[in-house]
Backbone and ligand atoms as CSV (ligand in chain L), in Angstrom:
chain,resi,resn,atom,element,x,y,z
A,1,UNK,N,N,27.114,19.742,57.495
A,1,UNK,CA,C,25.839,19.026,57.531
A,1,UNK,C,C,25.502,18.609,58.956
A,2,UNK,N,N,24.478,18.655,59.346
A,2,UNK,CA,C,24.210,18.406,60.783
A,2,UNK,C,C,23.403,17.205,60.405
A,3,UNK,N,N,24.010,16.659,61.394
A,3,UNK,CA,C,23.605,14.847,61.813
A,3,UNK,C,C,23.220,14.575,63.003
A,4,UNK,N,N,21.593,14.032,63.311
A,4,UNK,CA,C,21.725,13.897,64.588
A,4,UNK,C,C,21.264,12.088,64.933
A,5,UNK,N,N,21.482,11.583,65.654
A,5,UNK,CA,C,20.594,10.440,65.537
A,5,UNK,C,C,19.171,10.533,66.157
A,6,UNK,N,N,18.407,9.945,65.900
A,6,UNK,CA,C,17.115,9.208,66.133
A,6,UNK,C,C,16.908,8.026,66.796
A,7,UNK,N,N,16.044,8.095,67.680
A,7,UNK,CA,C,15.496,6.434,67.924
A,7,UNK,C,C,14.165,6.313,67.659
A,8,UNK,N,N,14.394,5.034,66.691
A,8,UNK,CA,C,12.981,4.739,66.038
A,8,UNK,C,C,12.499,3.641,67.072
A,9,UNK,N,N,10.763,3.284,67.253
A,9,UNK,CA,C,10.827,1.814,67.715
A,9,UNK,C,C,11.240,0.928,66.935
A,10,UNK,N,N,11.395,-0.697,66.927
A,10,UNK,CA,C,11.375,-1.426,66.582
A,10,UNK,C,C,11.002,-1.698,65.256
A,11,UNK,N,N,10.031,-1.891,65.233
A,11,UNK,CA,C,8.603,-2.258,63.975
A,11,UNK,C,C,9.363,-0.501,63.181
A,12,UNK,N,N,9.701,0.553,63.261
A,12,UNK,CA,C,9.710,1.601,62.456
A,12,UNK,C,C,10.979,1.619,61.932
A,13,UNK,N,N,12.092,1.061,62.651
A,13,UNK,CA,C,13.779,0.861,61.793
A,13,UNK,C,C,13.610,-0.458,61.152
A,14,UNK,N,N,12.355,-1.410,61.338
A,14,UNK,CA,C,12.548,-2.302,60.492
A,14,UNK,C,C,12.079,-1.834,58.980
A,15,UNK,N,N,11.141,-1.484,59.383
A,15,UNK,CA,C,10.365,-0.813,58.049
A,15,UNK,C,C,11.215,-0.117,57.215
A,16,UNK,N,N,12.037,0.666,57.833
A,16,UNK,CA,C,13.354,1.648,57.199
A,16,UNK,C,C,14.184,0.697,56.757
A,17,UNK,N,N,14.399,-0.442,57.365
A,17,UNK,CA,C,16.080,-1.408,56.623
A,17,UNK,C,C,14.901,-1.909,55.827
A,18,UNK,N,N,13.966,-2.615,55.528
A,18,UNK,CA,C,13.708,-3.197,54.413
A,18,UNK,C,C,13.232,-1.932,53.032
A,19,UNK,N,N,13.034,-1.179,53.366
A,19,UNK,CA,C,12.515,0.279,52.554
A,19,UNK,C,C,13.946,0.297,51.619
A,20,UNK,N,N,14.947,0.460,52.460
A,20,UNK,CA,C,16.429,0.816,51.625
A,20,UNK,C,C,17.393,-0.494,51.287
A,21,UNK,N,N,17.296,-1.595,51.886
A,21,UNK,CA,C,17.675,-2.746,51.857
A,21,UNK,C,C,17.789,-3.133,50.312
A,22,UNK,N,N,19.507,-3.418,49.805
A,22,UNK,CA,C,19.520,-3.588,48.771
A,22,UNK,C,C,19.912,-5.098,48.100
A,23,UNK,N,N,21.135,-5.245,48.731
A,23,UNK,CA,C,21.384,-6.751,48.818
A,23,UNK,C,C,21.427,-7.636,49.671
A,24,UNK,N,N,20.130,-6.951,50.483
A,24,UNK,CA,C,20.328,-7.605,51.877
A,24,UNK,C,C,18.699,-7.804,52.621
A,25,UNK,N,N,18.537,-8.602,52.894
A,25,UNK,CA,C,16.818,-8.848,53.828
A,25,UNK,C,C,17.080,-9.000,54.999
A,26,UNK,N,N,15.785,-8.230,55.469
A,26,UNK,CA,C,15.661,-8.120,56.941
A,26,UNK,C,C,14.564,-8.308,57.034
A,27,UNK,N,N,14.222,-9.681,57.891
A,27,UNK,CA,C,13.239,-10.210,58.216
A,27,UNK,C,C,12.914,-9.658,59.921
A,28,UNK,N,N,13.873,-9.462,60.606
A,28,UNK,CA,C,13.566,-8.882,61.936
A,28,UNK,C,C,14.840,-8.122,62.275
A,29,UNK,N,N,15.153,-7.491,63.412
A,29,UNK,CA,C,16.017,-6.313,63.690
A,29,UNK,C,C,17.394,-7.350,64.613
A,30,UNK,N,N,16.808,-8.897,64.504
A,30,UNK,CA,C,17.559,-9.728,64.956
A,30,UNK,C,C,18.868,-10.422,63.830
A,31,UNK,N,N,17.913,-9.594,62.299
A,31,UNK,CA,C,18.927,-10.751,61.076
A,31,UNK,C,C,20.062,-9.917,61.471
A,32,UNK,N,N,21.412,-10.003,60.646
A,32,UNK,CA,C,22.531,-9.941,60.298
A,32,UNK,C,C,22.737,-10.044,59.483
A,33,UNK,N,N,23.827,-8.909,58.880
A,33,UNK,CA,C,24.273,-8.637,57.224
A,33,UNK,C,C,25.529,-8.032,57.616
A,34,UNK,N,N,26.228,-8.409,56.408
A,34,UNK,CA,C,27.710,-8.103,56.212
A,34,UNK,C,C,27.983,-6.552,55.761
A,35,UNK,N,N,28.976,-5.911,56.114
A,35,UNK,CA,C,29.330,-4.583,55.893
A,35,UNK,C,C,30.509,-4.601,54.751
A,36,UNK,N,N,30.110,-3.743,53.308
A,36,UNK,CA,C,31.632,-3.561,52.633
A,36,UNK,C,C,32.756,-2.984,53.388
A,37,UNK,N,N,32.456,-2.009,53.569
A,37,UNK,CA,C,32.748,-0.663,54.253
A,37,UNK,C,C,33.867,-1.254,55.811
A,38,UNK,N,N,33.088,-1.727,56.714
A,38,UNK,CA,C,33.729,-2.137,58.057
A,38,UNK,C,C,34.958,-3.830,57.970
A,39,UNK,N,N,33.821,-4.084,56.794
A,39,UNK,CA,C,34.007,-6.027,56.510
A,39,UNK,C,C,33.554,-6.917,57.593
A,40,UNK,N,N,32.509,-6.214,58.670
A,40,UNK,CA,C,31.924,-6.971,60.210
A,40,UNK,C,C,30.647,-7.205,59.283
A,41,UNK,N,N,30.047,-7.978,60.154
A,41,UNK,CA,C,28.986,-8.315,60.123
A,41,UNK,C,C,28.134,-7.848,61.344
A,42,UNK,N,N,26.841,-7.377,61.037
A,42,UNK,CA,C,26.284,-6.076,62.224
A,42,UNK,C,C,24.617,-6.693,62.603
A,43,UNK,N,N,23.765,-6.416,62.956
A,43,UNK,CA,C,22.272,-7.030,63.294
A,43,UNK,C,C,21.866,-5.504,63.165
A,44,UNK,N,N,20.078,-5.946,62.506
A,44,UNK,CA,C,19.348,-4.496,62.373
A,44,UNK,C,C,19.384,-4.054,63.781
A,45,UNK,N,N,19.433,-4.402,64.830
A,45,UNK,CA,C,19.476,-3.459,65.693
A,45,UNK,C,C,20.649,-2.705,66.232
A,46,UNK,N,N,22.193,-3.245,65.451
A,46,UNK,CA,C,23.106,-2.009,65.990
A,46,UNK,C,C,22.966,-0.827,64.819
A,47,UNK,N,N,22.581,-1.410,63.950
A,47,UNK,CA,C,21.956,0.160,62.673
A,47,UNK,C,C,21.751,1.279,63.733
A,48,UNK,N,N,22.312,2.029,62.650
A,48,UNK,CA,C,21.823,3.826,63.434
A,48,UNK,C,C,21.010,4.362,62.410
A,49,UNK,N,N,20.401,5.558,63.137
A,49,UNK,CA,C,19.633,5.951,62.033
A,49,UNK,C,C,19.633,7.306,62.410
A,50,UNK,N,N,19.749,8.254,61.100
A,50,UNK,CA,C,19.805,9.449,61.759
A,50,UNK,C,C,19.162,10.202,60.743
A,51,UNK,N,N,19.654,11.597,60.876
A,51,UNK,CA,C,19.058,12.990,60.088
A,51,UNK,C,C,19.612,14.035,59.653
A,52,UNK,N,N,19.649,14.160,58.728
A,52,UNK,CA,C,20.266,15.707,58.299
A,52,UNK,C,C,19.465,17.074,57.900
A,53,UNK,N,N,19.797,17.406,57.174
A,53,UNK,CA,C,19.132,19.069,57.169
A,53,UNK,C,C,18.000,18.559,56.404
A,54,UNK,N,N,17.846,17.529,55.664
A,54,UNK,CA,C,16.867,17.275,54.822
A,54,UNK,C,C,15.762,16.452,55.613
A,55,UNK,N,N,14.823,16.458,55.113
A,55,UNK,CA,C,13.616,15.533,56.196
A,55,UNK,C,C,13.894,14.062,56.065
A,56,UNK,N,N,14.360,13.200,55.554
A,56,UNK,CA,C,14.550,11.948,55.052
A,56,UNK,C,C,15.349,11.578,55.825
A,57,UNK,N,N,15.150,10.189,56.828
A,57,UNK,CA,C,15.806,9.561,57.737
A,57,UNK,C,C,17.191,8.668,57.018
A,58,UNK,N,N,18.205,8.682,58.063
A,58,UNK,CA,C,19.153,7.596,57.119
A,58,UNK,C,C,20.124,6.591,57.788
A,59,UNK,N,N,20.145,5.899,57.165
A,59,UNK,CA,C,21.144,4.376,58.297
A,59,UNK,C,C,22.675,4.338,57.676
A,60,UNK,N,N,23.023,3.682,59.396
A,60,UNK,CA,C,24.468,4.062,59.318
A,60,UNK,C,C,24.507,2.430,60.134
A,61,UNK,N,N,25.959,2.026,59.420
A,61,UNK,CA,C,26.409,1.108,59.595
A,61,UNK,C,C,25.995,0.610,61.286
A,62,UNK,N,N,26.311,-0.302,62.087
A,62,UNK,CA,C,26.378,-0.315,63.386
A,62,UNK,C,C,27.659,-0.601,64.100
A,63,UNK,N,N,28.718,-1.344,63.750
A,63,UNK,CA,C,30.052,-1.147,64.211
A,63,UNK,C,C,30.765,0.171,64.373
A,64,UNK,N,N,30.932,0.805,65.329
A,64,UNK,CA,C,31.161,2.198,65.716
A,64,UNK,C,C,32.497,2.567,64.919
A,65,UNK,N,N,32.487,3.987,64.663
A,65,UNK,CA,C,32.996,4.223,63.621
A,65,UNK,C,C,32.835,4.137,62.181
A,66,UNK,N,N,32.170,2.771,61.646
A,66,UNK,CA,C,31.724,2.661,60.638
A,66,UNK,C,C,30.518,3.477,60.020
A,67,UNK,N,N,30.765,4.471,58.751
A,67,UNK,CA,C,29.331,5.325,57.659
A,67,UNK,C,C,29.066,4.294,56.895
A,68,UNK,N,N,29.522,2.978,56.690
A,68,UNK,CA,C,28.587,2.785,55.791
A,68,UNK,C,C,26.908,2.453,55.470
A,69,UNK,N,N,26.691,2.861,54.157
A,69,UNK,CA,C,25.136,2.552,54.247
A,69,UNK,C,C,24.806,1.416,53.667
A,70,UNK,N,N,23.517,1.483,53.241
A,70,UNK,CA,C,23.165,0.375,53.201
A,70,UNK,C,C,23.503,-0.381,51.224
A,71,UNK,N,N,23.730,0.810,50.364
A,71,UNK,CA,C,24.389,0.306,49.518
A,71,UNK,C,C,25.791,-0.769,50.011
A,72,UNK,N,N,26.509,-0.795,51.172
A,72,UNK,CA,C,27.456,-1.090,51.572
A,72,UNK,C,C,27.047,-1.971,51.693
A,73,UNK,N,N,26.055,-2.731,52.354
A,73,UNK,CA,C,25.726,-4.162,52.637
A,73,UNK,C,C,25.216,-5.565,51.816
A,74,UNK,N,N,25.505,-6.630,52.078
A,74,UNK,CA,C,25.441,-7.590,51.928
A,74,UNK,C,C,24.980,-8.688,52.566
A,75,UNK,N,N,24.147,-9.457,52.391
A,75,UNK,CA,C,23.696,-10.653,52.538
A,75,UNK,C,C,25.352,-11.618,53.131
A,76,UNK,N,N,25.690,-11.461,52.136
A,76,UNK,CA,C,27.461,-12.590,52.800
A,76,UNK,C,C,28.553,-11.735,52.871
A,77,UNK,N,N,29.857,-11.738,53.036
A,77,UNK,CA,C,30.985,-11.496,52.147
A,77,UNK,C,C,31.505,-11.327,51.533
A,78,UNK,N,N,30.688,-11.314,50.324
A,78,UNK,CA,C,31.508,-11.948,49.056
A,78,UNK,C,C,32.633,-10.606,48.743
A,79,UNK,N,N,33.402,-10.041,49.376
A,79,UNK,CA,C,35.100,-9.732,49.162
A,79,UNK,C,C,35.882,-10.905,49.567
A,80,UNK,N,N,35.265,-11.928,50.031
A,80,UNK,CA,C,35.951,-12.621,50.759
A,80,UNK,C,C,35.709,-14.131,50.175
A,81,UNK,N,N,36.294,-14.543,49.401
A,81,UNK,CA,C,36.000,-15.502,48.773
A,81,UNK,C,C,36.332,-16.468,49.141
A,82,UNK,N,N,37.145,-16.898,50.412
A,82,UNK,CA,C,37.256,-17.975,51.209
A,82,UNK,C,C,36.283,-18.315,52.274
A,83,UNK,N,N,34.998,-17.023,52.617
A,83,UNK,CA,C,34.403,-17.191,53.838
A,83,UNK,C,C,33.919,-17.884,53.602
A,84,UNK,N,N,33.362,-18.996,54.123
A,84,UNK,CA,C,32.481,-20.024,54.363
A,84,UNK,C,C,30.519,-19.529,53.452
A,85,UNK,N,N,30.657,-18.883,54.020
A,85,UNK,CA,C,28.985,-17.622,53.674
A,85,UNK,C,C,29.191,-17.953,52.484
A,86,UNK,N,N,30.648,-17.228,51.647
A,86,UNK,CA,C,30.502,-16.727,50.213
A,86,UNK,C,C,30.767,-17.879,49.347
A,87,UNK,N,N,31.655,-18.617,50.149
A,87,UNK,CA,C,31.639,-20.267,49.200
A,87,UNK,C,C,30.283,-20.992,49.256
A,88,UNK,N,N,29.384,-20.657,50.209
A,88,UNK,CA,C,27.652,-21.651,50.253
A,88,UNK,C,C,26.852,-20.265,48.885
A,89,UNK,N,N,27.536,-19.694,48.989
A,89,UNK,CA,C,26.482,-18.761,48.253
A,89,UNK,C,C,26.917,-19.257,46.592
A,90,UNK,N,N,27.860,-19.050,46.627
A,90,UNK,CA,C,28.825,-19.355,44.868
A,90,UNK,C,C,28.185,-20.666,44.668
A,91,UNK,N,N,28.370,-21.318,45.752
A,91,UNK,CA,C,28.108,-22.940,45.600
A,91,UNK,C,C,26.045,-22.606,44.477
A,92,UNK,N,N,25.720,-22.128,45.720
A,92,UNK,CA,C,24.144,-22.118,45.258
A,92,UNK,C,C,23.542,-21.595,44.129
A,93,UNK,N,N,24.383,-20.561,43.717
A,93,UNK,CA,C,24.425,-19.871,42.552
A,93,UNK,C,C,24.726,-20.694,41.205
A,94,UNK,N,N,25.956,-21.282,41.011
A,94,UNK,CA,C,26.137,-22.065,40.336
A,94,UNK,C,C,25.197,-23.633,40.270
A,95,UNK,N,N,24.664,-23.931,41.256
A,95,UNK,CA,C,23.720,-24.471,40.768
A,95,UNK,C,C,22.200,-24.373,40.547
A,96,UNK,N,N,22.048,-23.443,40.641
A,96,UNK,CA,C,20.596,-22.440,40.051
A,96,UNK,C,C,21.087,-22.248,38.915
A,97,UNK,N,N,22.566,-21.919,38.228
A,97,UNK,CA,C,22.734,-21.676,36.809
A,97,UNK,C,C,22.846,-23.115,35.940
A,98,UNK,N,N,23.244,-24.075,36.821
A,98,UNK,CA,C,23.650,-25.377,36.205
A,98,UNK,C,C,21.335,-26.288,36.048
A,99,UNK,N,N,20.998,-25.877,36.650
A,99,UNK,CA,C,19.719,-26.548,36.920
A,99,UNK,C,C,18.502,-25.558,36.022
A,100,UNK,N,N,19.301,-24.331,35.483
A,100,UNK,CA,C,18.274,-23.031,34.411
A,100,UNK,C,C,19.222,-24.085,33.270
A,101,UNK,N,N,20.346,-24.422,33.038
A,101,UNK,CA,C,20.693,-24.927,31.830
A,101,UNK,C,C,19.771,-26.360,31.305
A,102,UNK,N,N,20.209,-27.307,32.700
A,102,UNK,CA,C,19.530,-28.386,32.173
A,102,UNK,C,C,17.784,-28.528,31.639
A,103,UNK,N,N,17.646,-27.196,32.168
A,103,UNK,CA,C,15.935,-27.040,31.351
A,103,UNK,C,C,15.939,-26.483,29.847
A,104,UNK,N,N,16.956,-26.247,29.575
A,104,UNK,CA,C,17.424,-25.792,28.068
A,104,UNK,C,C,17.018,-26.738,27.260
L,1,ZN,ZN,ZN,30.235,-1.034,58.365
């Protein structure tokens, strides 16, 4: 498969991370999201973006070495259930479920 990279401007790899963006928002090429794949945490602008034989552009992790895509990513950690991120997130979760009950 031939892979080559691309450079998009700005405003056009953002458009691409929020297009494929699954558990993860990107409000500018400045946010940051967590990697399954690497376990770093990366900013839309070390994203790569590249091409294969097919016309459809595609993103690649940004910690070098790292393929993962963007199924790979995350908003926090959560493999990591001690990080700080993933304990504010559990925390918040559980009480969005505790505060849908008390309207029961
Ligand atoms: Zn990665």
């Amino acid at each position: 498969m031939r892979k080559q990279f691309v450079q998009l401007t700005n405003a056009e790899k953002l458009r691409l991370l929020k297009k494929h963006a699954l558990g993860t928002v990107w409000k500018s090429l400045k946010d940051k999201n967590w990697c399954l794949h690497c376990q770093k945490q990366f900013s839309g602008h070390s994203v790569r973006v590249y091409q294969d034989d097919g016309p459809g552009l595609w993103l690649e992790c940004g910690p070098l070495g790292c393929d993962g895509s963007p199924v790979d990513w995350a908003d926090h950690p959560w493999w990591d259930e001690n990080h700080p991120l993933t304990q504010a997130h559990d925390k918040a979760v559980a009480e969005a479920e505790e505060e849908e009950r008390g309207k029961m």
